[in-house]
N, C-alpha and C positions, 0 to 999 in steps of 0.2 A: 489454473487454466485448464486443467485436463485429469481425470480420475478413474480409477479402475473399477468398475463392477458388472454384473452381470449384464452378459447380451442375450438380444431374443433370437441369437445365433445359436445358440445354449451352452455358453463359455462366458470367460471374463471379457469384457470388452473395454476399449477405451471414450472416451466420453468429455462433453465439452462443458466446463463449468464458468464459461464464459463464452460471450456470442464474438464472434472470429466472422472477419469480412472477406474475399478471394482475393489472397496473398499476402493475409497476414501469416507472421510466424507461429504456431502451435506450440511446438516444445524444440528444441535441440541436445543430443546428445549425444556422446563417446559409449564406446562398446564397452560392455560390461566384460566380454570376454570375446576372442577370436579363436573359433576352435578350426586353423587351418594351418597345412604342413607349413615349415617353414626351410624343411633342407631336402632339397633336389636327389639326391644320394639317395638318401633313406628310403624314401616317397618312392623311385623306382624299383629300389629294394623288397620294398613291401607290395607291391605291384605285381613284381615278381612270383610275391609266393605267395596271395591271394585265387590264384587262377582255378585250383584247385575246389577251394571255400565255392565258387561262382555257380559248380555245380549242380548244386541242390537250391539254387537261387532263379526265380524268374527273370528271364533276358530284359525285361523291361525295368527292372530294380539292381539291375548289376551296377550301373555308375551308382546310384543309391549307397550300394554297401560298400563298394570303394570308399564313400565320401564320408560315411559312418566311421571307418578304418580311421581316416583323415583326422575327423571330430576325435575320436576317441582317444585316439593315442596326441596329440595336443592334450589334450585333458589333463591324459597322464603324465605328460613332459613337465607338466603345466600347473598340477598339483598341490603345491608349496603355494601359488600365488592363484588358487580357480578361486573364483566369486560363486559361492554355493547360492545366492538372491539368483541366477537365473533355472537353478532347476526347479524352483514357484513358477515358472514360465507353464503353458498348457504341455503334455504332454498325452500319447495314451495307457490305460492303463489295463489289465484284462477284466476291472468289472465296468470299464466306462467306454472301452474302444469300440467300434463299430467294423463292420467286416471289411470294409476298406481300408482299417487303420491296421487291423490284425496282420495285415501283411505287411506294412513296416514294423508291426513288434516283434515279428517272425524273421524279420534282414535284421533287426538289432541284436535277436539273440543269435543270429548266427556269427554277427561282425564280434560282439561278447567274446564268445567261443574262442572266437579266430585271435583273440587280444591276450586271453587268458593263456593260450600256448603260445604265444609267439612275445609274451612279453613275461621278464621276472619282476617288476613291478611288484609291491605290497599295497593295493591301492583297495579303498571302498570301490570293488567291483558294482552293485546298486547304484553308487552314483556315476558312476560310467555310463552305465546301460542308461540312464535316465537321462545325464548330459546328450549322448548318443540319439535320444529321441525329441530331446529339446530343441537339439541341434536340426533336426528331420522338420520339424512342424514352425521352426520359429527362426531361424535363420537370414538372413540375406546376403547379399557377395561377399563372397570371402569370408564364410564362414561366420562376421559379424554377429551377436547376439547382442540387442539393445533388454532394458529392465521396463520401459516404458512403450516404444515404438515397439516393441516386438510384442505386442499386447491389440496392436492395433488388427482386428479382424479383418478380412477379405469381404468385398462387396464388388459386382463386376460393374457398378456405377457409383465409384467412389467420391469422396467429397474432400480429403485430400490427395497429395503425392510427396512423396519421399525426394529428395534431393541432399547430394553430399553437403557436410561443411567440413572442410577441414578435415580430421583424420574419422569423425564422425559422421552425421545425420542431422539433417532437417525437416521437419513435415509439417509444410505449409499447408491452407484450407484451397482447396480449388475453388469452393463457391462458399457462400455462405451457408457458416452453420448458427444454430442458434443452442442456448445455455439448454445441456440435459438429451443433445443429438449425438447419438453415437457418432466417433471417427474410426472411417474406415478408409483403407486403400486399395489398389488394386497389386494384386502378387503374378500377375499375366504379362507385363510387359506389352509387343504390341499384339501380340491374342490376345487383352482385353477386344478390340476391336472385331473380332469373329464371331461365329453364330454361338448356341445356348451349349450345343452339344460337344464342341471343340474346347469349349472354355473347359467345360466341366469335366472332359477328360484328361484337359493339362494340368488341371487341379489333382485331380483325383489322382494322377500321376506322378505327380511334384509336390503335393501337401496336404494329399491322403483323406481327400474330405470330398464330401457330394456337394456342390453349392445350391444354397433351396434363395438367394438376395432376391431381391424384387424384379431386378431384369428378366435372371433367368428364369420366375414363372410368371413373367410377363409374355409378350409378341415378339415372338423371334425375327426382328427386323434386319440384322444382317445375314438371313438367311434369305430373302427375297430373291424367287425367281421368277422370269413371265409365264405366265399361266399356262397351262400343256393346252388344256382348252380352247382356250382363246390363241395361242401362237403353236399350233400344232408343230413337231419337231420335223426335221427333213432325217436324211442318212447320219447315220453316228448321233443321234438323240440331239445334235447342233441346229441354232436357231437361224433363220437368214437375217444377213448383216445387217438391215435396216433396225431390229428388233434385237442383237443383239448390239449396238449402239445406243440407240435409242434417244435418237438425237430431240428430237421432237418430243420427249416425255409423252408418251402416248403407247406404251406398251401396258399392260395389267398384271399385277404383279399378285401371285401368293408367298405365304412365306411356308418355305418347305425346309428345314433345319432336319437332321437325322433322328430327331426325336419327335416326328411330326409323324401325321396319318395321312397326309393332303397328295400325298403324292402315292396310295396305295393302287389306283388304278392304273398306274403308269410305271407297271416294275423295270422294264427297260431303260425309261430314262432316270428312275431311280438307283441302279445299279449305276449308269454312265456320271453323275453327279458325285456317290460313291469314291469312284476311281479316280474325278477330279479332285474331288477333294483330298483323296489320300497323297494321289503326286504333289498338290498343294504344299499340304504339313510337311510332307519330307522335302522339299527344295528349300520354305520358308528356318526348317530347322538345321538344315545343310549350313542354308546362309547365315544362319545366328552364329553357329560355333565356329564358321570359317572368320567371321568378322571381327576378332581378336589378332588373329595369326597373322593376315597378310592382309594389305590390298584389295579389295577385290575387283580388279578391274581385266581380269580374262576374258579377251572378243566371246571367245566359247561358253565362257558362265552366262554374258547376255544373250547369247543364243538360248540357252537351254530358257532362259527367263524369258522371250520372247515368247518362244515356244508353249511355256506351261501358262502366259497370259491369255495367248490368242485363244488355247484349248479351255481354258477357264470361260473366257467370253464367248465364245462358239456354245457351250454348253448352260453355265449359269447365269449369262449377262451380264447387263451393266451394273447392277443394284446387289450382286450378292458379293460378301466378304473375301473369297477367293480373287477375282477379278482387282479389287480394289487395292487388297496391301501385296498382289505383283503389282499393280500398277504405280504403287508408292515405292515398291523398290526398284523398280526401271525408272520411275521419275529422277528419282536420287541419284541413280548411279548416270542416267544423260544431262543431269546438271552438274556431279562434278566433272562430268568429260569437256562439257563447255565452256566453266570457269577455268581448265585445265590449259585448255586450247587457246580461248582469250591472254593468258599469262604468257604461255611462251611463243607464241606466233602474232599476238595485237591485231586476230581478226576476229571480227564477230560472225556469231554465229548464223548461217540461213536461215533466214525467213522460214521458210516451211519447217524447220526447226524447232524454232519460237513457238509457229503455232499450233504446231503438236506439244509440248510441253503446256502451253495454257490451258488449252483443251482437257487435256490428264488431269492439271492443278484441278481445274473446274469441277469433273467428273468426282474426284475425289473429297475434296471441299462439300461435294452436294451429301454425298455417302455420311460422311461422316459426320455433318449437321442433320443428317435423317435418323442418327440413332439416338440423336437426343439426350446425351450424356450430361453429367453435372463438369466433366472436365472441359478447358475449352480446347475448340478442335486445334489451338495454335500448339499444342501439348504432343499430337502429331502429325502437327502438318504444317508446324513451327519453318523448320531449315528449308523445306520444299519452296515455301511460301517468300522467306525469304530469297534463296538461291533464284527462282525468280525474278523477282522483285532485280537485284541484282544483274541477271541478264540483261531482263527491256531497260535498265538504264544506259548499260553501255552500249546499246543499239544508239541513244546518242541525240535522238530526236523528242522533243518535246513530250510528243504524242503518247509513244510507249513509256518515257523516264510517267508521265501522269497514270497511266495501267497499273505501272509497278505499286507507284504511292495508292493508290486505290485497293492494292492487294495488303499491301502493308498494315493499311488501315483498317482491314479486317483481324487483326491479332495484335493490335497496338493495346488493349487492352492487357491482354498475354503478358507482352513485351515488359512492356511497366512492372509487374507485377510478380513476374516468376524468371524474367532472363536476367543474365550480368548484365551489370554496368556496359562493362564493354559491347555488349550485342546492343544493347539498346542505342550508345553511339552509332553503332551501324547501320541500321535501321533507321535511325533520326537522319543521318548524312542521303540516305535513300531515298528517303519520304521526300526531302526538299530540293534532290537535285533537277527536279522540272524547273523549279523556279529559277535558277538560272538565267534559262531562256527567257523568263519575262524582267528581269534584270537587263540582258542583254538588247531586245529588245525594246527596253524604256531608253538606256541609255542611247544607241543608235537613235531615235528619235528626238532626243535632247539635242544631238549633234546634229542631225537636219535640221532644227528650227534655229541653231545658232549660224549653220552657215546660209541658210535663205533670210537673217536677220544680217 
């Protein structure tokens, strides 16, 4: 089904030895090894006496070498039973690593160092340091290292996606591939969605590589903003509301991405773009790490998220990638406040409500069908879609329970194909609860004509 050789990525890649349809199954597999702590104690222990080590470390590689620590000493706990098949996995090395990658071979031998005195271990130090770096370039949550999926290269318009089974992995085709097409996935989460130059520095940041895939030296289309030209800026380099709305699609858009030239005449509003986008990445990555921990449901977290929308669309519009996934996390977070509200109060939600949520669903739906991906948009914009969907049913009236189905039936393809069972029940009970009404409806007119008979 699937085989390992060279990619024009210039490493090994994985590769389709059969034609695969969107949502068939690829391969499935168990971890070859988990190089992550496993006791709470220790892990703070070492925590502890690392702080030191961090010194001589870029503040931007520090969790990095922590997590190396992590890796490493697993390894060596781990020793008696390591699977030596994954340091064949890519790693770098100093006659093939690139100056990107020299700087995690520079955290691993420090995290080296830090193992070497801080452990009496008699271990092959080489294959530490090597595990250590396997662990850097080829890993996924929790430490996981697959012999097969961890082979699979990065592409920021991928053709499958990874999904759990079990205490392993699955990686289904998103679209069709055909016998002899590389498989590739995306390693971004949801910054696969973001412009050429944010991808490539979460890359570059997280798995030590420049990406050169076909997107990124493609048209930077989630970087689109309206043209300075053509929508001259008012105070604060902000555009007027009409234009940044954009209700009437009749704004002109260039694509200005941080890797672009298009914006060299306009250093002010290139600078203000800038600073949105930097408050962007740090709220977006705020949000990702708090979203294990707790809830996030703090009135004052949606303020600040308000806040960095409106500045995002004041500034870049409706069409650039900033704008878009605040808008998919404010979506999120006033659908589950309404499903929330429905549950323990059994009232529905205002109108004016509704249809500002439609609205957002629309704006983003449009976004994310403009970038043209091989995955489909119900990949993220699955739950929104559905949560939805859900609301205008319990509005209760024909009209909208038909809206929702009609939203449905934009990712029913999805659905089938990449959700559970269970969600797809969901979904199916959604799609047909209009009909109801024409049930209700028929039968009410059986009963007129029996009692005027």
């Amino acid at each position: 089904m699937s085989e390992v050789k060279q990619s024009a990525y210039g490493q090994l890649g994985l590769f389709a030895t059969k034609a695969f349809k969107a949502g068939d199954e690829i391969l499935a597999e168990s971890p070859a090894v988990v190089l992550a702590s496993t006791a709470a104690g220790k892990q703070q222990k070492t925590e502890a006496s690392i702080k030191k080590s961090l010194e001589s470390i870029d503040v931007d590689l520090h969790g990095t070498f922590r997590s190396m620590i992590t890796a490493g000493t697993s390894w060596i706990e781990n020793s008696k039973n390591e699977k030596t098949a994954i340091l064949d996995l890519y790693s770098p090395t100093a006659e093939s690593s690139s100056k990107i990658e020299d700087r995690i071979r520079t955290v691993a031998k420090e995290a080296l160092q830090f193992l070497q005195k801080s452990t009496d271990s008699t271990v092959d130090w080489d294959k530490v340091e090597k595990a250590m770096l396997v662990w850097a370039c080829n890993s996924f949550q929790g430490g996981r290292i697959y012999l097969k999926i961890s082979r699979a290269n990065h592409s920021c318009d991928p053709n499958s996606i990874i999904q759990a089974k079990g205490e392993g992995q699955k990686m289904l085709a998103a679209t069709d591939i055909a016998v002899g097409d590389e498989i590739t996935i995306s390693y971004l989460g949801s910054m696969l969605y973001t412009e050429t130059g944010v991808r490539r520095e979460k890359l570059k940041r997280t798995k030590f590589f420049h990406c050169e895939c076909t997107r990124c030296v493609g048209e930077d289309v989630a970087a689109r903003v309206p043209c300075p030209s053509e929508h001259p800026r008012q105070a604060q380099q902000s555009l007027n509301e009409d234009e940044q709305y954009d209700d009437d699609q009749t704004v002109k858009y260039i694509c200005a991405s941080s890797e672009s030239s298009a914006l060299e005449k306009f250093e002010k509003l290139k600078k203000s773009m800038s600073v949105v986008t930097s408050r962007v990445l740090a709220l977006l990555e705020e949000q990702e790490s708090a979203k294990d921990k707790k809830p996030n449901d703090d009135s004052d977290d949606e303020e600040i998220l308000e806040e960095h929308l409106s500045l995002a669309r004041a500034v870049m519009g409706d069409k650039h990638w900033t704008t878009n996934l605040l808008l998919l996390l404010l979506l999120h977070r006033r659908l589950s406040q309404m499903s929330s509200t429905m549950l323990t109060t059994q009232q529905i939600p205002e109108m004016e409500d509704v249809a500002e949520t439609i609205d957002n669903l629309q704006r983003l739906h449009r976004y994310v069908e403009s970038l043209r991906l091989k995955l489909h948009p119900g990949h993220i914009l699955g739950d929104v879609i559905i949560g939805t969907a859900r609301t205008l049913v319990s509005l209760g009236d024909m009209k909208s329970q038909k809206f929702g189905a009609e939203w449905l039936e934009k990712i029913s393809d999805y659905v089938d194909k990449f959700e559970s069972e269970g969600r797809q029940k969901v979904v199916n009970v959604l799609s047909v609860a209009w009909k109801k009404h024409d049930r209700d409806s028929s039968d009410d007119g059986k009963k007129a004509k029996k009692l005027k008979s």
